[in-house]
N, C-alpha and C positions, 0 to 999 in steps of 0.2 A: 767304305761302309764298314761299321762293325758287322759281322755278321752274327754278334752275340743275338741281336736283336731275332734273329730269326733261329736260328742253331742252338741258342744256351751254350755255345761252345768256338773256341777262338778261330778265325778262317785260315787255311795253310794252303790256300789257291785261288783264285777266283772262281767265286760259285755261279751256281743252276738253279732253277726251279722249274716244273711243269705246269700244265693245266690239262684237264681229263674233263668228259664230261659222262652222263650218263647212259647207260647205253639204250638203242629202242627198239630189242630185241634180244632172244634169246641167244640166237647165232653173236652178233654183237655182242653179248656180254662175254660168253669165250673167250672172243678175242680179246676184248678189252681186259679180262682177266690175266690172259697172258701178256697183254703190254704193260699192264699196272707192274708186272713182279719185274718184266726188262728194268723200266724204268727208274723203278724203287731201287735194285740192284744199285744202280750206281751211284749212291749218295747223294741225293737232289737236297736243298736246304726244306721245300716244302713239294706237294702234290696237291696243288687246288682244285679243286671240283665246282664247276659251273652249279648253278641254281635254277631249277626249274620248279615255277610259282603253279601252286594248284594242284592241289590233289596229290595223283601218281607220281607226277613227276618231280614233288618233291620230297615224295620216298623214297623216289629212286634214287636223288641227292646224296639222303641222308643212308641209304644202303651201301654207297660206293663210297661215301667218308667211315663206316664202320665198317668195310672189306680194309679199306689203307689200314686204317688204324688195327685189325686183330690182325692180318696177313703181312704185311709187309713193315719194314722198317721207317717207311718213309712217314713222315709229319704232314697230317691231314690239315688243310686250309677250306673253310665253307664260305662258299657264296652267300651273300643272302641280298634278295632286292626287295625291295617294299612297295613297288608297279600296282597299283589295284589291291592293297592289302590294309588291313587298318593296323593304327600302331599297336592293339591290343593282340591281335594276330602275327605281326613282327613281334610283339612279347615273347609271343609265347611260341614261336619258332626259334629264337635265339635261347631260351632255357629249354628245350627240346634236345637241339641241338647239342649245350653244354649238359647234361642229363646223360647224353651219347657217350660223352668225354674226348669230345671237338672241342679244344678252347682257343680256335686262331679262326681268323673272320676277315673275309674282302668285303667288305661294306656299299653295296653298289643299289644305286635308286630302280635301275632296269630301264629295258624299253616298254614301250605301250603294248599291250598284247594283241595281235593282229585283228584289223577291224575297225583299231582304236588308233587314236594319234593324241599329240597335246593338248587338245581344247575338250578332249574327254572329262565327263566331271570325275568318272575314277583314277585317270592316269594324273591330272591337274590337282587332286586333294591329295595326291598319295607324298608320302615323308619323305624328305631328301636323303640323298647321301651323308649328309652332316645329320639330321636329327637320328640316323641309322646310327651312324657311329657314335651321337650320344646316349643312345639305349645301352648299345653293346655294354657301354663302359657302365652305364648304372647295373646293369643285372651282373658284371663283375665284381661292381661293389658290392651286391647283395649278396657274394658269394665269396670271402675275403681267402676259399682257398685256392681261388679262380686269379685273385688278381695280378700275381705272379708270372703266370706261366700263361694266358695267355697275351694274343698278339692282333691289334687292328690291321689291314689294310683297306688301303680304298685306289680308285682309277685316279691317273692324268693322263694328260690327252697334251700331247705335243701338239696337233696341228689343230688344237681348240676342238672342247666340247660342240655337240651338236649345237647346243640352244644358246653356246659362248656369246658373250659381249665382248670380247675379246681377250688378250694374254693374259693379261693384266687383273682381269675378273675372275678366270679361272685360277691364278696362283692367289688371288684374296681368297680362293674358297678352300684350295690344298691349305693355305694356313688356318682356317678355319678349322678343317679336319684334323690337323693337328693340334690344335690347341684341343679340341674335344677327344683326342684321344688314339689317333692315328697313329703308328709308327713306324708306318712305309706304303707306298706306292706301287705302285706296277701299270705301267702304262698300256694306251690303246695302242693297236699296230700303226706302223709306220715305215716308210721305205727308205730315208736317209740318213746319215747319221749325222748332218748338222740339224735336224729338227729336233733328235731329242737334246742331244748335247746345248742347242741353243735356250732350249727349253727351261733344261736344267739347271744354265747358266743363270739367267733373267729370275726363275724359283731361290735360288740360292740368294741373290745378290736381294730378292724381297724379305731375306730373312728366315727360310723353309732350311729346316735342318734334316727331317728326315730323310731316309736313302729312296731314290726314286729307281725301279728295277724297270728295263728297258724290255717289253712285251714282244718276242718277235715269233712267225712261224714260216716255216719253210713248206713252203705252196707246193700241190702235189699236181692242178691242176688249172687250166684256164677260167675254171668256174670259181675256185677258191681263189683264183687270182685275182679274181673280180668284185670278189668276196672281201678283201683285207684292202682293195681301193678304197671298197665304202664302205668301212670302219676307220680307215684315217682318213678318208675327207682329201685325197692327194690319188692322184693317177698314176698308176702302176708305171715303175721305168719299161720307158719306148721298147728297148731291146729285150728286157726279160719278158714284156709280152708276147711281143712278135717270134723270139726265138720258142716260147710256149706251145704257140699257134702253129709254127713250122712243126714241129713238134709231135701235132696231131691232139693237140690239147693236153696232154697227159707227158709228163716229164720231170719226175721228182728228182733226180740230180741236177736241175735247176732252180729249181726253189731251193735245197739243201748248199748252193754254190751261191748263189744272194745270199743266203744267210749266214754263212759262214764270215763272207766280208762285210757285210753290214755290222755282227760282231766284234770281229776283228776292230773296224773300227770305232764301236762302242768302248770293248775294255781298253783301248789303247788310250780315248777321250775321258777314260774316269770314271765307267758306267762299273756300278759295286759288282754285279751278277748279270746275269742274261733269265730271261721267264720266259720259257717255248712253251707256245702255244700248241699241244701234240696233233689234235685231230684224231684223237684216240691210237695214234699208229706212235711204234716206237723205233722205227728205225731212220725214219730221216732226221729225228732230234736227237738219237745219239750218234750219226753220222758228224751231226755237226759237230758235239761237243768233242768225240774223237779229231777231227780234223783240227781244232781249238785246242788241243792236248791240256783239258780237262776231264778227263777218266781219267782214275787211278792206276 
């Protein structure tokens, strides 16, 4: 991957990215104040911050992309989903946003908000992932000193979208998104590394040129274990459960020791970066990347 695309600046390693979210509490934000500067410290290519629709929480968004951006070095990336929102409202959240002087964007449709599932008539009218990424890119245009410097992302999903029609369908919409203005990925969690690499393979060969960044997190516990099953749609390996469960539930130099070889064999497969997923905590994702001898 070029890393210009994300950097402005040429790669001399194989890179990182994180993801943070907001915090839901005072004590929480402490802490996550102190993981933002671990983090940031070690030259990550970006720091995305999850998207919480409605109201507070997504102040709270937009407070922890403008902590990145005055406090630390690191390159703020905003969620934004369009779940129950109308597009004049995604309007006028992504020029909010740029107003902030955030100009990099994961362009994500969102889930139903609890209560609600697909046959909802607010989740079922709400804008896709592609008409999100065609806004982003008109309100850049309205803004030609925007369109430079900033950067879309949007999700793949290796082991198919929820509502997937299958492989095949999902890579017709990654190129959709790119054709509208995408110019990189970052995938759902997943546990092996022929699913992304296969994924990647079958994207490329349809013609998808941009770099697809391989989404991984190192589980801290049997409940988040259970947690990253069902976000890739794949059943956690037999023995990192079970040795979990022996465990006592709670065993983060396990999930940091999956993650490092699941790595391992991403960058070795061709994968441009790795994007940990932190869980607001910063020492099992820099464990890894230590062990990965990507710290400087």
């Amino acid at each position: 991957m070029n890393a210009t695309l994300l950097t402005g600046s040429a790669p001399t390693r194989a890179r990182f990215s994180f993801e943070v979210f907001p915090a839901r509490s005072g004590a929480a934000a402490l802490a996550l104040g102190n993981s933002v500067q671990h983090l940031s410290a070690v030259g990550p290519d970006f720091i995305s911050v999850t998207y919480g629709a409605n109201g507070s929480h997504r102040d709270a968004s937009l407070d922890l992309l403008a902590y990145l951006r005055d406090h630390t070095e690191a390159l703020p990336l905003a969620h934004l989903t369009t779940v129950g929102e109308s597009s004049e409202v995604v309007r006028e959240t992504i020029h909010r946003v740029m107003d902030a002087g955030i100009h990099d964007f994961l362009a994500l449709r969102g889930d139903p908000p609890r209560g609600l599932d697909e046959t909802s008539p607010e989740v079922a009218g709400s804008l896709s992932a592609l008409e999100l990424t065609e806004l982003i890119a008109e309100a850049r245009a309205e803004r030609p000193a925007f369109t430079s410097v900033g950067r879309t992302a949007v999700a793949a999903y290796p082991n198919g979208h929820p509502l997937s029609r299958g492989q095949s369908a999902d890579i017709d919409w990654l190129l959709a998104k790119e054709a509208a203005g995408a110019q990189f990925a970052i995938t759902q969690l997943f546990f092996l590394a022929e699913e992304y690499l296969g994924f990647v393979d079958a994207a490329r060969s349809a013609g998808l040129k941009m770099p697809i960044l391989p989404g991984l997190m190192p589980v801290s516990t049997s409940g988040q274990l259970r947690k990253v099953a069902s976000l890739a749609g794949r059943p956690a390996p037999v023995s990192l459960e079970r040795a979990m469960e022996a465990a006592g539930g709670f065993a983060p130099e396990l999930g940091v020791e999956h993650t490092i070889s699941l790595a391992r064999e991403l960058l070795a497969g061709g994968a441009p970066s790795i994007h940990l997923y932190t869980f607001n905590r910063h020492e099992q994702v820099l464990a890894v990347l230590e062990e990965l001898d990507l710290l400087v």
